[in-house]
C-alpha positions in Angstrom: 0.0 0.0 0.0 1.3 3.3 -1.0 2.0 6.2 1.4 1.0 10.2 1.2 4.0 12.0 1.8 4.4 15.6 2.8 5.5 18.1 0.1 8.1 19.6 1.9 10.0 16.2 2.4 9.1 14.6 -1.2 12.2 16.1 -2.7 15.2 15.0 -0.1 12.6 11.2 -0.4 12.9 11.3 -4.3 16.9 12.0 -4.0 18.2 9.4 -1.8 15.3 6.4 -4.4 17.5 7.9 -7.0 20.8 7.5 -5.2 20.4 4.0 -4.5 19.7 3.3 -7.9 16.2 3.3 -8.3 14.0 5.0 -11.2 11.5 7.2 -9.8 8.2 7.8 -11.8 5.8 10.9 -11.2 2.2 11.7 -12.9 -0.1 14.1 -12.1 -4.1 14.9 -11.9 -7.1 15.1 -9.9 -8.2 11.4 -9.9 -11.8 12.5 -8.5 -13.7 9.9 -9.6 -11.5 7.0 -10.1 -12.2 4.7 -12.7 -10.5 2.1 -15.2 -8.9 4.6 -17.6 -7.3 6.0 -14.2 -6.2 2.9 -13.1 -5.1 2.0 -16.7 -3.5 4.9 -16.5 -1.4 4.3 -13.4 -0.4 0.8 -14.2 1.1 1.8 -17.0 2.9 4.8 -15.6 4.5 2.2 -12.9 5.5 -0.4 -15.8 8.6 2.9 -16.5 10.3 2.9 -12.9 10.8 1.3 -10.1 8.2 3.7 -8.1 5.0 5.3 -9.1 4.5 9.2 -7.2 1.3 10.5 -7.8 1.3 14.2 -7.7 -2.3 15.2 -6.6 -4.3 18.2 -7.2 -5.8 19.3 -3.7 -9.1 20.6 -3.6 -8.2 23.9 -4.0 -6.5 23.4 -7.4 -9.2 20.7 -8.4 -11.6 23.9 -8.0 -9.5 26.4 -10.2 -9.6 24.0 -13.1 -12.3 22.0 -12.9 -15.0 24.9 -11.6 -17.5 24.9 -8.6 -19.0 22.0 -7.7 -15.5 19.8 -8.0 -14.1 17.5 -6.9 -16.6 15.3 -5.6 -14.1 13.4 -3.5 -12.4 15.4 -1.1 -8.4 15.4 -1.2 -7.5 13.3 1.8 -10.5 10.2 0.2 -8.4 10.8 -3.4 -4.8 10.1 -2.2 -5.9 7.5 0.6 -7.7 6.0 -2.6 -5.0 6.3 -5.1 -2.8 5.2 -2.5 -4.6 1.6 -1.7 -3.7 0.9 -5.2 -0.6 -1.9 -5.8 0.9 -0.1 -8.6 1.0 3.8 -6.4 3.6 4.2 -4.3 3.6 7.9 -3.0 0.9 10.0 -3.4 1.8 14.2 -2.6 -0.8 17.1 -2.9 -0.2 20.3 -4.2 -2.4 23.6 -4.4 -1.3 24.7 -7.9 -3.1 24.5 -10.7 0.1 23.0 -12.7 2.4 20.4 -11.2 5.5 22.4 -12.5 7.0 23.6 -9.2 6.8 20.5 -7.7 8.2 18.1 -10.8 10.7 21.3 -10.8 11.8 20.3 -7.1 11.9 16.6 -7.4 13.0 16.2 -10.6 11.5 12.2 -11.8 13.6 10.0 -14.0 10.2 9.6 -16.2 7.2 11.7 -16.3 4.1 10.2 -17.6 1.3 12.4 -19.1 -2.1 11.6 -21.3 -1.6 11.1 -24.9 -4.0 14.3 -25.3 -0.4 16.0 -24.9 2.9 15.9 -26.7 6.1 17.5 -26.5 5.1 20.8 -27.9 1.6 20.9 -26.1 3.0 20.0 -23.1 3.1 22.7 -19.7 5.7 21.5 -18.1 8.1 20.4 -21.2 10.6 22.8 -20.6 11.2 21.5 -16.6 11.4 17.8 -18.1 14.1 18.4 -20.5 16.2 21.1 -18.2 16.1 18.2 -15.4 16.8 15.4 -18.0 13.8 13.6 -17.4 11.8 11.2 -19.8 8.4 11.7 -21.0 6.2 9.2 -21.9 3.0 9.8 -23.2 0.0 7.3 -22.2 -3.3 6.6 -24.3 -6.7 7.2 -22.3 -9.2 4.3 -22.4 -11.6 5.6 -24.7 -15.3 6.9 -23.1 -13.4 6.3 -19.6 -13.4 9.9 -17.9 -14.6 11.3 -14.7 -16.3 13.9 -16.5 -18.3 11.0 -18.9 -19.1 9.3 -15.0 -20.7 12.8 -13.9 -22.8 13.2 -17.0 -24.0 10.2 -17.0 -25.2 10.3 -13.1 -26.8 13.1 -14.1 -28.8 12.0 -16.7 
């Protein structure tokens, strides 16, 4: 089971995975309503390192981005959630809208993003490649999205 860790300590954490040779992995989103394209997803970010960090949108952010009424789930159910599952290792909040400062100060081996962006689309492209760190880019499960979930409860 996989572990929330405090921001301020994540980046000293990440360093001394990295020194003893491991490949760290980070990703990033809300993860509100999780669902199979989320854990798709995930697995698939863990299959490029040795640990998975899930860098989490807090409520805060999650409202900025996503508008009133969002997230459903609050930010301590998401990361214990995300963190339940085998393939997460570290889950860490953040309050920004954009993970940038924090991939900034822990600096992955690999970052893994939706294949919605590529290289030039991506916000934080310029932070990978100034840290050296690998970007993959992972397909979404088609139909599979937590906005698709809320419509449909709607209806």
């Amino acid at each position: 089971m996989g572990q929330v860790l405090r921001r301020e300590n994540t980046a000293e954490f990440v360093r001394n995975l990295q020194k003893s040779g491991k490949t760290v992995v980070a990703t990033n989103g809300c993860f509100d309503i999780l669902h199979v394209g989320h854990v798709r997803y995930l697995q698939k970010s863990k299959s490029f390192g040795d640990y998975l960090i899930v860098l989490l949108n807090s409520d805060k952010s999650v409202k900025l981005i996503k508008g009133e009424g969002r997230p459903i789930n609050n930010e301590n159910d998401r990361a214990e959630i995300l963190s339940a599952l085998s393939c997460v290792d570290y889950v860490v909040l953040f309050d920004e809208t954009s993970p940038r400062d924090l991939l900034d100060e822990i600096k992955p081996d690999v970052y893994t993003k939706g294949a919605d962006y590529n290289m030039e689309t991506l916000p934080e492209a310029d932070i990978m490649k100034k840290n050296g760190t690998k970007v993959e880019f992972i397909e979404f499960v088609p139909g599979k999205s937590t906005t698709n979930t809320i419509s449909k409860i709607k209806e």
